[in-house]
VEXMIKE-973726 format. One record per residue (C-alpha): x, y negated, z negated; residue in one letter; residue number from 1. Coordinates in steps of 0.1 Angstrom, whole numbers, plus 5000, padded with zeros to 4 digits. Example, Ala and Ser with C-alpha at 12.3 -4.5 7.8 and 13.67 -1.06 7.14 Angstrom:
[[5123,5045,4922],"a",1]
[[5137,5011,4929],"s",2]
This chain:
[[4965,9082,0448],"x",1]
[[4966,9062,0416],"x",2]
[[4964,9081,0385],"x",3]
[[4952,9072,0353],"x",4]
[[4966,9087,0316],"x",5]
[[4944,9108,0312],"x",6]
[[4944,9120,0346],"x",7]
[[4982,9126,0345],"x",8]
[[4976,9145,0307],"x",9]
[[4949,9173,0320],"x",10]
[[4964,9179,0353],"x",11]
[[4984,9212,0359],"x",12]
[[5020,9213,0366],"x",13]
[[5010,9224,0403],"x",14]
[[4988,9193,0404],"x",15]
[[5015,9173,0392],"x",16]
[[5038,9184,0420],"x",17]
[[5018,9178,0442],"x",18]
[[5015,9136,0434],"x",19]
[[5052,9138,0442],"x",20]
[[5043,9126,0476],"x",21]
[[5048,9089,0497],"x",22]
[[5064,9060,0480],"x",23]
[[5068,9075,0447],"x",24]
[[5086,9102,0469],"x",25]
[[5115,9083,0480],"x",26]
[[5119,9061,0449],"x",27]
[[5120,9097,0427],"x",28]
[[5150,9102,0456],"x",29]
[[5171,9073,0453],"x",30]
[[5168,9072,0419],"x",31]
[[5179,9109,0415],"x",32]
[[5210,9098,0441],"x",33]
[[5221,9061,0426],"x",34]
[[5217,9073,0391],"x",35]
[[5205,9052,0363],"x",36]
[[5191,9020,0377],"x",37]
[[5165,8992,0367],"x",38]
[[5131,8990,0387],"x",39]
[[5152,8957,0403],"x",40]
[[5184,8974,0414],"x",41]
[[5157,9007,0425],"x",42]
[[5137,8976,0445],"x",43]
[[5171,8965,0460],"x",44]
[[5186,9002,0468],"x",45]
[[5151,9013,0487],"x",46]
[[5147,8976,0505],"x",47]
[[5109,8977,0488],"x",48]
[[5091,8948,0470],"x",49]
[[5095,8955,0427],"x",50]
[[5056,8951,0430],"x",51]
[[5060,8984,0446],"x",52]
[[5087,8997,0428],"x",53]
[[5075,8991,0396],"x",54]
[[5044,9008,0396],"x",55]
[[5061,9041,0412],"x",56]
[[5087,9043,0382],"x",57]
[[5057,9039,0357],"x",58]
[[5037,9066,0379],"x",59]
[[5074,9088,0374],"x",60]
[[5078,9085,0340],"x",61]
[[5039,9091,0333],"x",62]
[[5042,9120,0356],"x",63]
[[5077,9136,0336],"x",64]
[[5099,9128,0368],"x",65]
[[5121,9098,0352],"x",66]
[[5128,9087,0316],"x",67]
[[5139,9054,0301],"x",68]
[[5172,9057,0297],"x",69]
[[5180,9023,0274],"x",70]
[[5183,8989,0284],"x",71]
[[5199,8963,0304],"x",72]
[[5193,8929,0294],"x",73]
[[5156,8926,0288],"x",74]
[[5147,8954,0318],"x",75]
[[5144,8993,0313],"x",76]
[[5172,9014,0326],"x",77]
[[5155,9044,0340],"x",78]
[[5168,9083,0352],"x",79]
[[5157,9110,0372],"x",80]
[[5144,9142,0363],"x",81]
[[5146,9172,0378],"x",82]
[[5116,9192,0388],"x",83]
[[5126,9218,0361],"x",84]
[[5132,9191,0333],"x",85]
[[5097,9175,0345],"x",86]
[[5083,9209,0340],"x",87]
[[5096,9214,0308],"x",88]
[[5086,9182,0294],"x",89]
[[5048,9186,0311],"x",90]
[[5049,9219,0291],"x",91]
[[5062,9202,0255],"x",92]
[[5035,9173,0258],"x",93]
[[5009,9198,0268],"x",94]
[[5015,9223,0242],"x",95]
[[5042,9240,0248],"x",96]
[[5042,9274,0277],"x",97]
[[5027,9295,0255],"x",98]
[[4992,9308,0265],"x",99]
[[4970,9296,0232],"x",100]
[[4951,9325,0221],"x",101]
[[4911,9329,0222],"x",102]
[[4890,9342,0192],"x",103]
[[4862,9365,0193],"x",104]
């Protein structure tokens, strides 16, 4: 399923893990494994096309599960989250964890 922004921002951490499915599954994995890698080298390690690379690393880094991690040449240099550090940064760019209060 193809998520936009906006989709990604108002989703719940529970909905979020549960996009962690398919494609973007195994790239997640062998970028967790390899370490920091360009969307090529990721292309190259999972024997996939970078037109369907690419687009899964975007989706991972929209979704909190990999970063940018600097540069190589002109290309991004990107790392793996784990589910906890996906959580906490869902959590930061949501608001935080804390419950917001309601007024009467």
């Amino acid at each position: 399923m193809k998520m936009k922004p906006e989709d990604i921002r108002d989703a719940s951490w529970n909905g979020l893990k549960e996009e962690m499915v398919g494609v973007r599954y195994v790239v997640w994995g062998v970028l967790r494994e390899c370490g920091p890698a360009t969307t090529r080298q990721l292309a190259e390690l999972t024997r996939m096309d970078l037109l369907i690379v690419r687009p899964r690393v975007t989706e991972l880094c929209q979704l909190g599960f990999a970063a940018l991690a600097g540069r190589e040449n002109r290309e991004g240099v990107y790392v793996a989250r784990s589910f906890d550090e996906a959580r906490r940064a869902h959590a930061e760019a949501n608001g935080g964890d804390r419950q917001l209060a309601m007024e009467l």
